[in-house]
Every structure is written in structure tokens, then in C-alpha cells.
C-alpha positions as CSV (number, residue, x, y, z in Angstrom):
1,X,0.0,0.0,0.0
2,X,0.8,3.5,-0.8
3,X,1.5,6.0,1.9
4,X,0.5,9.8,0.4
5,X,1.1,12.9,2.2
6,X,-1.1,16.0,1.1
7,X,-0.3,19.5,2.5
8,X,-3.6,21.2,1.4
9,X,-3.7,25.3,0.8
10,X,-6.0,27.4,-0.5
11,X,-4.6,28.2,-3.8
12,X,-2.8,24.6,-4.1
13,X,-2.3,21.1,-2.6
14,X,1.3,19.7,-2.3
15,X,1.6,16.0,-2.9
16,X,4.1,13.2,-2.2
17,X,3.8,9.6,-2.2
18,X,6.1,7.2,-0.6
19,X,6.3,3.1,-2.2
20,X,8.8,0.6,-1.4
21,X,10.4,2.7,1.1
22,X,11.3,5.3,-1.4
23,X,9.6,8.7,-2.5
24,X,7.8,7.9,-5.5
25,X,6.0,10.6,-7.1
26,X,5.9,14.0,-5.6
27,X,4.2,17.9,-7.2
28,X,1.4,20.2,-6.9
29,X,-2.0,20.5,-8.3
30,X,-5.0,23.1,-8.1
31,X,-7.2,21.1,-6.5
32,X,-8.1,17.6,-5.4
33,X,-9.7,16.5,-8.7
34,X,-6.5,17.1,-10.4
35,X,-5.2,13.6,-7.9
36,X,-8.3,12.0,-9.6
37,X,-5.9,10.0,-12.0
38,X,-2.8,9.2,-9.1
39,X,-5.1,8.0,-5.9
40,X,-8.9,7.4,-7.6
41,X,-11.1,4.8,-8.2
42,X,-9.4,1.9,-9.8
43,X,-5.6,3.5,-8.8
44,X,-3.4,1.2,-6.4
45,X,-4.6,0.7,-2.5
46,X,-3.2,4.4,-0.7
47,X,-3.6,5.8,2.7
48,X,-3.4,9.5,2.6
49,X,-2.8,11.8,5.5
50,X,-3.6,15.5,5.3
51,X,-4.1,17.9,8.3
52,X,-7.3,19.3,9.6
53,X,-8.5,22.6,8.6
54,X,-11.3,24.1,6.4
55,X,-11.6,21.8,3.4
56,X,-10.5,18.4,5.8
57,X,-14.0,17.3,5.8
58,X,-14.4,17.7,1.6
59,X,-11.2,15.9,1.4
60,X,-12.1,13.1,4.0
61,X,-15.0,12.5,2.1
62,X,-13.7,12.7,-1.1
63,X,-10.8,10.3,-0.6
64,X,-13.3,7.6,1.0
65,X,-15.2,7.8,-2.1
66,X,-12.5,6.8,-4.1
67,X,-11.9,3.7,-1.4
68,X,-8.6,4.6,0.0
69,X,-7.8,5.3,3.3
70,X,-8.4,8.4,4.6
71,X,-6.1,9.7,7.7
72,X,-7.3,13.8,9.4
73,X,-3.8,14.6,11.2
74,X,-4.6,16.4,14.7
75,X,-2.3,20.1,13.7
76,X,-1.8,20.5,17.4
77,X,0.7,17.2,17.0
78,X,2.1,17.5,13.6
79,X,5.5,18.2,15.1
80,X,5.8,14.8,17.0
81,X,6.2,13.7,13.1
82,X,8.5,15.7,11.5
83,X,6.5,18.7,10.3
84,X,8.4,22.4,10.4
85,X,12.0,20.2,11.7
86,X,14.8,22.1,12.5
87,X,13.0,25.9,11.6
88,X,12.5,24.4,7.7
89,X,8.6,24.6,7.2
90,X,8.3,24.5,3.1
91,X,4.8,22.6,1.4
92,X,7.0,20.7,-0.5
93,X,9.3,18.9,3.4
94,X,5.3,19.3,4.9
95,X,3.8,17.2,2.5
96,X,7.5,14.4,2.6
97,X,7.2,14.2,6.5
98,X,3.5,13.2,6.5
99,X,3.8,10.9,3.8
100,X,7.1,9.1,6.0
101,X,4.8,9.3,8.7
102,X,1.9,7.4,7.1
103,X,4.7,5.4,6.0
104,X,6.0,4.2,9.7
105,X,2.5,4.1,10.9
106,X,2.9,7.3,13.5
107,X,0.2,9.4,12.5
108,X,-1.6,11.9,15.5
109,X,-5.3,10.9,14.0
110,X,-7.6,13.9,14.8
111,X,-11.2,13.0,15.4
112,X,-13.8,13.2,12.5
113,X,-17.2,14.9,13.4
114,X,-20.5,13.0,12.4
115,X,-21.9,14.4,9.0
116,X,-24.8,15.8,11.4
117,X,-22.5,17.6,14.0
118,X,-20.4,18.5,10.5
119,X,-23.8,20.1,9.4
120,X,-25.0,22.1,12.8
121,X,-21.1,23.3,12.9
122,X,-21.5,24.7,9.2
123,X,-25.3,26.2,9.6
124,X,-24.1,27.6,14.0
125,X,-20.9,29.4,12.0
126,X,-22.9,30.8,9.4
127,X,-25.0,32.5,11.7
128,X,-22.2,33.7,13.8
129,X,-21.3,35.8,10.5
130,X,-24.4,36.9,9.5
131,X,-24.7,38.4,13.7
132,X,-21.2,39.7,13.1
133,X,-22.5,41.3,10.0
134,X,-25.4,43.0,11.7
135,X,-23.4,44.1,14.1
136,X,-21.2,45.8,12.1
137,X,-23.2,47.4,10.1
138,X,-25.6,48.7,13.0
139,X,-22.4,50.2,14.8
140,X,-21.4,52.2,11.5
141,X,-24.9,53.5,11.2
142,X,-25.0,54.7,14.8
143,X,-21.4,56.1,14.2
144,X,-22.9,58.2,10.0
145,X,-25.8,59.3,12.3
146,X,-23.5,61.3,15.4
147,X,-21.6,62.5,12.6
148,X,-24.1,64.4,11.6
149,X,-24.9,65.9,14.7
150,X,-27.9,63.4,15.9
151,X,-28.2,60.2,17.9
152,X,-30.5,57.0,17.8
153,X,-32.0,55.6,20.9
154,X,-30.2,53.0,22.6
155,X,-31.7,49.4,21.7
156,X,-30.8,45.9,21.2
157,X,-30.2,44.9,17.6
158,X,-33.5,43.7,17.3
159,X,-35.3,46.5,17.3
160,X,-32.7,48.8,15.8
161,X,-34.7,49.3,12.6
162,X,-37.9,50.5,14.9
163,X,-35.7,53.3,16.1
164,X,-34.4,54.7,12.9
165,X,-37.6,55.0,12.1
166,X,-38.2,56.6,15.4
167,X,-35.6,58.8,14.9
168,X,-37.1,61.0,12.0
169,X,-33.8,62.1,11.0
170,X,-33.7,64.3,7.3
171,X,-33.4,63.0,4.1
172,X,-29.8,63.4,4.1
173,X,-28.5,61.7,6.6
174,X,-31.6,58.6,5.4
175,X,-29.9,58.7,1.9
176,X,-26.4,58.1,3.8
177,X,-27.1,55.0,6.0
178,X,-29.8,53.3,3.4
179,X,-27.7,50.8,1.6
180,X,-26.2,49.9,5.7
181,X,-30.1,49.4,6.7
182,X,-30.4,47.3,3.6
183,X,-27.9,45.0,4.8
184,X,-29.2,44.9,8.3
185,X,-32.8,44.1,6.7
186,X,-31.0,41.4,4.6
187,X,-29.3,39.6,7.7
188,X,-32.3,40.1,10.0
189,X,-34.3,38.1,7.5
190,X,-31.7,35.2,6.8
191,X,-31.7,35.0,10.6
192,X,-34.8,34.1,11.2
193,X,-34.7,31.7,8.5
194,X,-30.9,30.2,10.0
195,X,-32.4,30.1,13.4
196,X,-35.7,28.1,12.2
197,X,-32.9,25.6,10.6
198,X,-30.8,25.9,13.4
199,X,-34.5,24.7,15.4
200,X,-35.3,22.3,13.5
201,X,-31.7,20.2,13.7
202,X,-31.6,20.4,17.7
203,X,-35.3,18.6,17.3
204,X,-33.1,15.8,16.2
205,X,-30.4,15.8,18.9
206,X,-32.1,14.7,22.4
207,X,-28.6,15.7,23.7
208,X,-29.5,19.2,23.1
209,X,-32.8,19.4,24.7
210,X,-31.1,17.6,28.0
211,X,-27.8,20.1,28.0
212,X,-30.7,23.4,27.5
213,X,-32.3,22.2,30.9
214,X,-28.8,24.4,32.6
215,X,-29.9,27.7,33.7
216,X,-28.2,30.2,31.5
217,X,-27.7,27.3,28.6
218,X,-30.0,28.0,25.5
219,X,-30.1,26.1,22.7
220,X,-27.7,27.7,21.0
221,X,-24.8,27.5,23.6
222,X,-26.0,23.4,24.0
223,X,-25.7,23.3,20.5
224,X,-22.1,24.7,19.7
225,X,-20.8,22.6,22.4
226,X,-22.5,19.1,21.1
227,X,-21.3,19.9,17.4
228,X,-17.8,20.7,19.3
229,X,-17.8,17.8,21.4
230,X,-19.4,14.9,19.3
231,X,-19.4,12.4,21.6
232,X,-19.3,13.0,25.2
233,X,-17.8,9.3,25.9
234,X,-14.9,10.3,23.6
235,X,-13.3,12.2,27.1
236,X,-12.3,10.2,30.2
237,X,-12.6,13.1,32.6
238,X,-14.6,16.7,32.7
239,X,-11.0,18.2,33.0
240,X,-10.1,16.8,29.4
241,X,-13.4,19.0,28.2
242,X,-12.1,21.7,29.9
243,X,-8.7,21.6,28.5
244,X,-10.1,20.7,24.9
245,X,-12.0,24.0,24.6
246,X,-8.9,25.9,26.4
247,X,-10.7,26.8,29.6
248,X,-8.1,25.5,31.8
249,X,-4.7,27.9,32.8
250,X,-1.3,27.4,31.6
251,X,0.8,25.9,33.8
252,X,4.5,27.3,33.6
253,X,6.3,24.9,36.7
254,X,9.5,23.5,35.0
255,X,12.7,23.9,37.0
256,X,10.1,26.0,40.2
257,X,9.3,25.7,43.4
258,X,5.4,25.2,43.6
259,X,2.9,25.5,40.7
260,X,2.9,28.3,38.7
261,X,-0.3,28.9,36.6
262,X,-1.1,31.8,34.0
263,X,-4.0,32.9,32.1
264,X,-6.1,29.7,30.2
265,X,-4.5,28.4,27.2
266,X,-7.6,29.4,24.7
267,X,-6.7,26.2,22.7
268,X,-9.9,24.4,21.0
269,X,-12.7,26.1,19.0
270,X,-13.3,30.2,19.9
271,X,-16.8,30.2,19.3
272,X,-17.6,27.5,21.9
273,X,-15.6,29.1,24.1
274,X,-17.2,32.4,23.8
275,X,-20.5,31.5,24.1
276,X,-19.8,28.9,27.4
277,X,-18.3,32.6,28.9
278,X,-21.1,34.1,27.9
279,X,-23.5,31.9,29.3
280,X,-21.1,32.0,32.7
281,X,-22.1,35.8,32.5
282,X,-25.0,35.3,31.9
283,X,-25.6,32.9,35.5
284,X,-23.4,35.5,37.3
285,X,-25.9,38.2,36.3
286,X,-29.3,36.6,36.2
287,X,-28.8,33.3,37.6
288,X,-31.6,32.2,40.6
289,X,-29.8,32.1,44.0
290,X,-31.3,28.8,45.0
291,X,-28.3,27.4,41.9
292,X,-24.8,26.6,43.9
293,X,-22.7,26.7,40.6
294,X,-24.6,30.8,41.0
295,X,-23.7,31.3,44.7
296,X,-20.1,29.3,43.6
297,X,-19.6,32.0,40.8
298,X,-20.5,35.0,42.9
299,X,-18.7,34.4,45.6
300,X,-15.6,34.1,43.9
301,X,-16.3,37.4,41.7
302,X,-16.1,39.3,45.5
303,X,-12.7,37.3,46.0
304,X,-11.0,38.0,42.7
305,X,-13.0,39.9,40.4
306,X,-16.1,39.2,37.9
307,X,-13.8,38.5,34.7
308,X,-12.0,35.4,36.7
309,X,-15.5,34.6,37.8
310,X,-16.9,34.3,34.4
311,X,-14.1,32.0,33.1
312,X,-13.9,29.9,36.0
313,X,-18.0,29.5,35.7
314,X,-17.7,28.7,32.4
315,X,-15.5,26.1,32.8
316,X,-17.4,24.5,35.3
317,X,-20.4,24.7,33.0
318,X,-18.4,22.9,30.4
319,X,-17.8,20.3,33.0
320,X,-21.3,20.2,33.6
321,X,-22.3,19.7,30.4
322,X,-20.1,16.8,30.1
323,X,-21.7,14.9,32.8
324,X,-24.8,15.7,32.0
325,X,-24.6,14.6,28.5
326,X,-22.6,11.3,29.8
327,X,-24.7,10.4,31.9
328,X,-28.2,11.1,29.6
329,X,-29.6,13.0,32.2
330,X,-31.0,16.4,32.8
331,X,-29.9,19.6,35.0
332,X,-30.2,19.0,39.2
333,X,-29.0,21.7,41.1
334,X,-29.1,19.6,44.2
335,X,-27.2,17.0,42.5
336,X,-30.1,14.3,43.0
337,X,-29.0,12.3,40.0
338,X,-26.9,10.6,42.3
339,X,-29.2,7.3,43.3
340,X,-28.3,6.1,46.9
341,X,-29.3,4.5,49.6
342,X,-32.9,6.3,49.9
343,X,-34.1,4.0,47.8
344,X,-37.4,4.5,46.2
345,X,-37.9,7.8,47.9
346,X,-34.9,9.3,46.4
347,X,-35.9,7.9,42.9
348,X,-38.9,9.2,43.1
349,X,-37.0,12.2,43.9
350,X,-34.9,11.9,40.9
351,X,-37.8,11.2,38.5
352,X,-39.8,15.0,40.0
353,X,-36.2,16.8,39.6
354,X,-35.9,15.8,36.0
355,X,-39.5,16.3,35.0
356,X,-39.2,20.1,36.1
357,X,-35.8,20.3,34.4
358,X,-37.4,19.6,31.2
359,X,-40.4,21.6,32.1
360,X,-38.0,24.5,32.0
361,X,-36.3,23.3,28.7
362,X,-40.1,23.4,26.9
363,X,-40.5,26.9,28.1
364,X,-37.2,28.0,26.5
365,X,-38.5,26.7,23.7
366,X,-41.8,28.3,24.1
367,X,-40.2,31.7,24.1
368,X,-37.6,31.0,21.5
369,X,-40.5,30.2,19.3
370,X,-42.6,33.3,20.3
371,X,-39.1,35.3,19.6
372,X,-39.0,34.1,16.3
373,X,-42.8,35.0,15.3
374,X,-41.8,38.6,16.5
375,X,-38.8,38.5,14.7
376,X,-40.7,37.9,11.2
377,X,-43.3,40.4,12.2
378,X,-40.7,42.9,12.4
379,X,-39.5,42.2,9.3
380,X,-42.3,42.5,7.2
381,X,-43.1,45.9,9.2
382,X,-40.0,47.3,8.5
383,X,-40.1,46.2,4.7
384,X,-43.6,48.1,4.5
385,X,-42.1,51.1,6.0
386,X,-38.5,51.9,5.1
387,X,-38.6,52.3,0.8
């Protein structure tokens, strides 16, 4: 069998194939199709590494379809096997090294996400632009519209629109920011359609539904973390979730007295991250005071300060998660998941708890739904009103 090593780019892919312990063929091609005739149906047996990054997926897919082997390289290992040696990091020694690696059987494997979790990562992300979009665009409006001497109310983004119109600002200043309220418009509208896609895939995931029952978890925070996670058997421990988003501190000890830690290593995926700290600030804030993990959080924002809180919350609630999704159950705040030796009492106990838990989850979703009708209603005002 042939062992192939791809370094993929986005204006080329490197190649190099290894055979009989010797480099065989080696080059660079536009794109994957152009390998069609080398590694393709009916070509010899090949496995072929390539690292993960955007077009992994594509490729993973694409290669299994033409019956060889597939192999997604973790990147936060490629330089156990040779990859950037000695400060000489070239596509052309990238693509030899993981070809040599394939060969001696050494390669970090990365883990593959489901085509479902592939699909809620793809349609989560896109939202996250089309918000950052929004955003963007509402904040250059507000800045046009001082610039000429006049403000618009304060407002969430939801009801930004309403207050331009509110505003009644001249004809000018309307002609300047038109084609930016255009775009808002646009996005507004694809985001209620995203968000009733978005809706419709966590219907499918029970997982979801169980990890939304965590005060300050909504379904898009549940969400991002199941198409992060995948499979919540995949960790051993609620620290190795932790450390796989990055919410756990560097630790800098070598050669010192004691343990020295730092600020958390923010490896993993960003957007989980971000939204697990905004759900921790969002406990902190508005959490019920009955919740330990919200007296836990609050108490140690008076010892340190409400940043460390917010971190340290949120990786608690990725912990939580975890365990939660592990063990298919939903939130307990007095942790009466655990069966003992009440017997049937404390089953019975268990069995109440979770019932409310999901009473709580439906009425998320009752309000997320009610959200969404507004949402649409404010579109089609806003499209009879602005021209």
C-alpha cells in the first residue's frame, strides 16, 4: 500500500507519495480532482494523511469515495512527526514528512465529526457571520448618524430598525445610511430563517434538549458545544473537556518551586468558548440564588473579580455539560442524580427533579418560538415602512 502525504492550501495542494520505502512521485495541483488520476477509483490501495483545517472534511470525504484510506492529522501534533524540523517549514518537506509518517504508521489521528455535527457546525458558523455582520453594520450606522450631529436611541439589535424609524432624521443623513439598513434588513431576514434551521436540527439531537435544561444554557450555547464535542464518551474526565476548549490555565512549573499557573490556554474552538463565557455571565448576572454553581460563581467574583468569575463559571459549566450529556440526564441543582441508599424515595425524587428540568427546557422553547414569530413580524413591518 501506498502511503500519500497531502499539505492542502488554499490556492494549491502539495503532494508526495512514498512506495517501497522510497519517494515515488511527488508535485502540486489546483485542487483535489487534479489527484483523480494518481489515488482514484481503480488506482493502487493508498492511505493519505492530510491535516485538519477548512476543506478536511471535503477531502475526508472525497478520498473515501474513491476507497482509499483516509487519515485527518490532529495540527496541534504534527510536530511529533516531522512537520516544520529544524525551523524548515516549506509545502513541499510538509507534505515528505507526512507521507514518511503514514509510512512508519505514526500518525496523531484527529477525530472526525459526524456528518450531522459537520452540518450544525456549518449552519451555527454561518449565523455567527451573518450576527457579526449585523453588528457591524448597526455600529457604522449609529457612528454616520452622530456625525451628523444626531443620535438613535439606545436598543438591542433587534429592534434597531424601529428606532431609525423613530428617529425622523432628514433626508440626508436617510440617503447616507440606506444601503447599511439594507444590509441589516438582509441579515435580520436570513436569521430568522438560519435560526428556524438551526431549530429544526436540535429537534433531532435529544442531547441538546437535555444540556438546554442548565440555567443560562440555551439552545444555542447546548448546540455549539454538542457539534464541538461529538461524543461525550470520547473524554475520560470533565477536565479533558475543559482543557479541549482551552478553559483551563497554563501551567509554567518546570525547574520552580510550587505550581505556577497563568491565564487559560484558549486552545480548542473560539466560538464555543465564547458563548460557554457568555452563558457564565449570563448565571453571574441573572442566575436564581437557589443554583450553587450561581452562589459558587458569585462568591468568587467578591474574592477575585467578575472576569476570573466568568471563566472559572464557564469552565465549570463545560464540566457540567459533560456529565450531564454522559450520563443522559437532565440539569439537578441539588445534584439528586446521584441514586443512593434512599431507595425508592430518592428515585422518586430523581424522576420530580428531572420532570421540572425539562419543564424548564419546553418553556425556553416556548419563548424561543414566540421570539422568532416577532422577529418575522418585524421584518415585514420594517419592509412596508423603510422604501
Amino acid at each position: 500500500m501506498r502511503s500519500v502525504g497531502l499539505d492542502l492550501g488554499s490556492r494549491k495542494i502539495t503532494y508526495c507519495i512514498v512506495e517501497q520505502g522510497r519517494v515515488s512521485a511527488r508535485g502540486t495541483v489546483g485542487c483535489l480532482d487534479e489527484l483523480a488520476d494518481q489515488l482514484g477509483p481503480g488506482s493502487v490501495p493508498a492511505s493519505i494523511a492530510f491535516e485538519a483545517c477548512r476543506e478536511a472534511w471535503h477531502v475526508h470525504a472525497t478520498v473515501a469515495q474513491w476507497g482509499q484510506t483516509p487519515l485527518l492529522i490532529d495540527t496541534t501534533r504534527v510536530r511529533r512527526i516531522g512537520v516544520g524540523q529544524h525551523g524548515r517549514k516549506t509545502d513541499r518537506l510538509d507534505a515528505e514528512a507526512i507521507a514518511w509518517a503514514v509510512e512508519r504508521g505514526q500518525i496523531p489521528l484527529a477525530h472526525l465529526l459526524s456528518p450531522q455535527r459537520q452540518q450544525l457546525r456549518v449552519e451555527l458558523l454561518t449565523r455567527r457571520g451573518l450576527m457579526e455582520t449585523r453588528s457591524q453594520m448597526i455600529t457604522t450606522v449609529r457612528g454616520i448618524v452622530r456625525g451628523q450631529g444626531l443620535r438613535i436611541a439606545p436598543c438591542d439589535a433587534e429592534r434597531f430598525l424601529d428606532k431609525v424609524l423613530a428617529a425622523k432624521l432628514p433626508l440626508s443623513v436617510k440617503e447616507l445610511i440606506e444601503p447599511l439598513l439594507a444590509v441589516v434588513r438582509v441579515a435580520h431576514t436570513q436569521l430568522c430563517t438560519l435560526d428556524e434551521r438551526i431549530e429544526a436540527l436540535c429537534a433531532k439531537e435529544p442531547a441538546i434538549r437535555m444540556l438546554s435544561t442548565v440555567p443560562g444554557v440555551g439552545l444555542l450555547v447546548a448546540a455549539m458545544f454538542v457539534s464541538v464535542i461529538d461524543q461525550a464518551k470520547r473524554f475520560r474526565s470533565a477536565r479533558q473537556v475543559a482543557s479541549y476548549l482551552g478553559l483551563v490555565p497554563l501551567e509554567k512549573s518546570s525547574g520552580l518551586p510550587g505550581q505556577r499557573l497563568g491565564a487559560i490556554t484558549k486552545h480548542g474552538n473560539s466560538y464555543a468558548r465564547a458563548l460557554l463565557v457568555q452563558a457564565a455571565w449570563s448565571l453571574l448576572m441573572h442566575g436564581p440564588d437557589s443554583d450553587p454553581l450561581v452562589r459558587w460563581g458569585r462568591a468568587l467574583a467578591k474574592r477575585r473579580s467578575k472576569c476570573v468569575a466568568s471563566v472559572a463559571v464557564a469552565r465549570r459549566l463545560a464540566c457540567v455539560l459533560w456529565a450531564l450529556w454522559k450520563r443522559g440526564v437532565a440539569y439537578d441543582p441539588e445534584h439528586v442524580a446521584e441514586l443512593s441508599a434512599h431507595g425508592l424515595q430518592r428515585s422518586a425524587e430523581v424522576i420530580a427533579s428531572q420532570a421540572h428540568a425539562l419543564r424548564v427546557e419546553a418553556t425556553k422553547t416556548r419563548h424561543r418560538a414566540t421570539s422568532l414569530q416577532r422577529r418575522r413580524a418585524a421584518v415585514t413591518r420594517w419592509e412596508a415602512n423603510m422604501p
